[in-house]
Structures are given as C-alpha cells and as structure tokens.
DRENZA-553736 format. One record per residue: x, y, z negated of N, C-alpha, C, O in turn. Coordinates in steps of 0.1 Angstrom, whole numbers, plus 5000, padded with zeros to 4 digits. Layout:
// DRENZA-553736
XYZXYZXYZXYZ
...
END
This chain:
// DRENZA-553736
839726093864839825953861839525933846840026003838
838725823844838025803830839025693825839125583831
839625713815840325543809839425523796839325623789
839125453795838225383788839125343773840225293771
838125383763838625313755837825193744838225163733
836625143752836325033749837024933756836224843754
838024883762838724803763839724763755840324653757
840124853743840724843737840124733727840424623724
839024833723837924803712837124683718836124673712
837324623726837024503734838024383730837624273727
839224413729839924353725840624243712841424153713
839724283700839424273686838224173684837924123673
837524123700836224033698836823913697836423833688
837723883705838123703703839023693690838723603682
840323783687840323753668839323793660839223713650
838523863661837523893653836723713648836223663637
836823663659836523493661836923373650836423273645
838023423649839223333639839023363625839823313617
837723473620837723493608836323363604835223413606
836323283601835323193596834023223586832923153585
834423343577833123393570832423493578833123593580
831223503584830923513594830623713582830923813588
830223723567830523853559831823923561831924043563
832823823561834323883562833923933576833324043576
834123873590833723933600833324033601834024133603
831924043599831624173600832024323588831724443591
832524293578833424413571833824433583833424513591
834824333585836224383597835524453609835724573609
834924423616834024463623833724623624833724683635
833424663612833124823607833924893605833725013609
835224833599835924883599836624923612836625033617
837124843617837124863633836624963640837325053644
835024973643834325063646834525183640834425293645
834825143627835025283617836225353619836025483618
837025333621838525353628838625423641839525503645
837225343647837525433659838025533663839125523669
837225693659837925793664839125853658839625963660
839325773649841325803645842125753656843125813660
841525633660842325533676841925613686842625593696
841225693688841025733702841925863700842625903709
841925943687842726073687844526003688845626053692
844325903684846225883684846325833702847325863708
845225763707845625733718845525843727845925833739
845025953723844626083736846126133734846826173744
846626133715848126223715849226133723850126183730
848826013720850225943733849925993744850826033751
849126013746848726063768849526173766850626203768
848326263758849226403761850626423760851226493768
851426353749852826383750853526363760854126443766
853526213764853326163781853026283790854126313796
852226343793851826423805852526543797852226643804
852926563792853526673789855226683802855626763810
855626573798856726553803856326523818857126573827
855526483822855326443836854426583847854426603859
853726653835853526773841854626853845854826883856
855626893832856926953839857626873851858826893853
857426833854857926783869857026833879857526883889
855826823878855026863889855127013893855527113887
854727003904854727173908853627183917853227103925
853027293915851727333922850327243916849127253921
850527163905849527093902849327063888850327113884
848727003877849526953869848126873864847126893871
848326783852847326673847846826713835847526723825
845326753836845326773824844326683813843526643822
843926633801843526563797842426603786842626703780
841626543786840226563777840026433769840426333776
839626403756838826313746837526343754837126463754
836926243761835326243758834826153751835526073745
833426143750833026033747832925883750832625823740
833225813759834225693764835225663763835725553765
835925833759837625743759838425863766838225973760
839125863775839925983778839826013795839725943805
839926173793839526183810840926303815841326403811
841326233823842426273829842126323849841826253859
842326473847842026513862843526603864844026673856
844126563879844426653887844626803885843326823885
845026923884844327023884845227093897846427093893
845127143908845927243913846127363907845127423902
847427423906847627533899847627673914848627693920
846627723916846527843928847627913917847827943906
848527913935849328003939849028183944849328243955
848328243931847428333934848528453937848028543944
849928463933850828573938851928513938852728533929
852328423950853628363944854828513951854528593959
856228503943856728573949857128593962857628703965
857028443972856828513988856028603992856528693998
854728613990853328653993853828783988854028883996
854228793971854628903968855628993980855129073987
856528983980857529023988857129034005857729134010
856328974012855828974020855329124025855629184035
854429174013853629264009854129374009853629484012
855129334004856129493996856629574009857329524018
856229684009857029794024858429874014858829884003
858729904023860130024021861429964030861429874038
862330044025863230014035863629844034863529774024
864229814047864729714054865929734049866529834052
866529654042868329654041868729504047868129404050
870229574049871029434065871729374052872129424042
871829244057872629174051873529064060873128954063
874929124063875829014069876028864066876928864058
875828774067875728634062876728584070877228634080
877328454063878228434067878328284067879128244059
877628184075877328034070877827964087877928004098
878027854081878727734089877727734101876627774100
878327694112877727644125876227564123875027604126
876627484120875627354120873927394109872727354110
874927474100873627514094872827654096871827694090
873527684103872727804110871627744120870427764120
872527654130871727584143870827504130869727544133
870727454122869627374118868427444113867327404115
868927604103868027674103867427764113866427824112
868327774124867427844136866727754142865927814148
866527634146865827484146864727464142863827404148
864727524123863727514118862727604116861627564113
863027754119862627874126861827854140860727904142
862527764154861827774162860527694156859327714159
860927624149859727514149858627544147857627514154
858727634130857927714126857327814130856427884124
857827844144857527944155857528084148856528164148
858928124140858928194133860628254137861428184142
860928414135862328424140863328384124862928364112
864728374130865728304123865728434106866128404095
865528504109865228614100864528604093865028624082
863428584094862028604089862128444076861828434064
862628364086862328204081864028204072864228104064
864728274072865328314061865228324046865628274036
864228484052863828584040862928464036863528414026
862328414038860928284035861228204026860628164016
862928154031863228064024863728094010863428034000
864728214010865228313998863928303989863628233979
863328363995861528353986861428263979861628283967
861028153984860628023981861727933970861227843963
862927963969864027933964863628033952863527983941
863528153953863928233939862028173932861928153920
860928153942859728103935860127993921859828003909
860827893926861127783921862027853912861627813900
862827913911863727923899862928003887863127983875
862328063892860828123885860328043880860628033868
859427943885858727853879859927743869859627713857
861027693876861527623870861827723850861527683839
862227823852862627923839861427903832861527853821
860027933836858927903829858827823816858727833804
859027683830859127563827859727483809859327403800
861227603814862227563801861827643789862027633777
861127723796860527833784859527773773859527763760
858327733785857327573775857927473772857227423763
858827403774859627283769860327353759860727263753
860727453755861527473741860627503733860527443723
859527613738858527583725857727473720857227483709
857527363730857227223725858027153717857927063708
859027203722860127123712859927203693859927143683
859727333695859927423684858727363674858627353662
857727333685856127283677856527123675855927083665
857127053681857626963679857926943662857326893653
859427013664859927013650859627053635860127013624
858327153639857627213627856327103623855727103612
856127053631855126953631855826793619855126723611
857226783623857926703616858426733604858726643596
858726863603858926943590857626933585857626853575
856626993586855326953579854926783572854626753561
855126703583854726553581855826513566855526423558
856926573565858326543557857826593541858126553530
856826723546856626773530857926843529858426843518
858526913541859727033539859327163532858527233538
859927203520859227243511859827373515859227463509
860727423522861327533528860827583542860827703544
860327503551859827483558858527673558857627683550
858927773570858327893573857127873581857227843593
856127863577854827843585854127953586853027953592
END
C-alpha cells in the first residue's frame, strides 16, 4: 500500500494563495519543496514508531515499511513459520513418557470434542496444543526481548539529542 505524500504537499496550494506578492509566494514555494525530504523522513519515522508497536501485536505476519519515491510504502509481510516448535517436536523420536493429567469434566469433554473434530486422538491434540502454547511464549519472550532493546535505542537516541556529555556510545 502506497501513502502518498503529495497530498500533504498538496495541501500548502490554497495558503500558498493568501500570500499576495506573487515573489514572496514563490520563495515560500521552494522552500516547501525544499523541505520536502526532511517531511517525508519525519513522516516515514512516525509510521515506523507506530508499526513498531502494532507489529508487536501481530503474529505470523508483520508490516513492514519503505520511503520511496512518492511517499511511503507499507506491505504485509508473512513471517514463515519455517521450524515452529510443534513441527519441531513433531519430528523429534525417542522415548514416549506418560503423563497423568488431571483436569475437570467439561474440559476434558471440550477438548476431546475438539480432537474429534480435528479428527485427531485426545492425545495427540493435547501434545499439539502444549506445542502451540509453549510456540507463543517463545515468540511472545522474543517479542519483550526487541521491545527492551527499542526502548534502550530509544533512550540513547534521547541522550544524544540532550548533548549527554556522559552518555557511552
């Protein structure tokens, strides 16, 4: 998806109107144009800090974002699930160990329910789900892993802008 950023720079034509020396106008004009790609780098850094946050929510996918020449281009990306740890585990042979479980009525019948469904045994669609549960705590750990170092590039980025004269770079 292309967002445009001549609509911005579209925007500057009808005040541009209200300047009556038609010289003054056009200074302003250049300037404007001249400005441009400082406005398009501040408007790409708002997106990205934006998608930063809204990528960490996503899962299996995320948004990623480009400056082109028009303005800013924002695609989709799926993230392949090239070894998730079901697939992993799946895979893995050796011994079988038992495990006694011990869970309420109703949610046994809901997960043996959701086993036939899956035309899969109450076991199997278990181990699947354990899988899929420890995937996510994986990915979620990741997750907090790149949000603290954004935060760390964050703060060094504002120590820089401050002229922190202590400041370890």
């Amino acid at each position: 998806m292309l967002v445009s950023t001549n609509v911005i720079f579209a925007a500057f034509d009808t005040p541009l109107l209200l300047v009556d020396n038609e010289e003054e106008r056009d200074r302003i004009s250049r300037v404007i144009q001249a400005s441009r790609p400082a406005v398009e780098n501040a408007i790409y850094r708002v997106f990205a800090e934006a998608l930063e946050s809204v990528n960490e929510g996503l899962e299996g996918a995320r948004i990623d974002i480009r400056l082109v020449e028009d303005g800013i281009d924002l695609e989709v990306v799926e993230e392949a699930e090239s070894s998730t740890l079901e697939s992993d585990l799946s895979s893995i042979s050796g011994d079988v160990e038992k495990l006694t479980l011990r869970i309420i009525k109703p949610l046994k019948k809901a997960a043996a329910d959701a086993a036939a469904e899956d035309g899969r045994s109450l076991n199997n669609w278990i181990s699947s789900a354990l899988a899929r549960h420890l995937e996510r705590r994986q990915r979620q750990g990741r997750r907090e892993m790149r949000r603290a170092a954004r935060e760390v590039r964050r703060a060094t980025r504002g120590a820089r802008r401050s002229g922190d004269a202590e400041a370890d770079y």
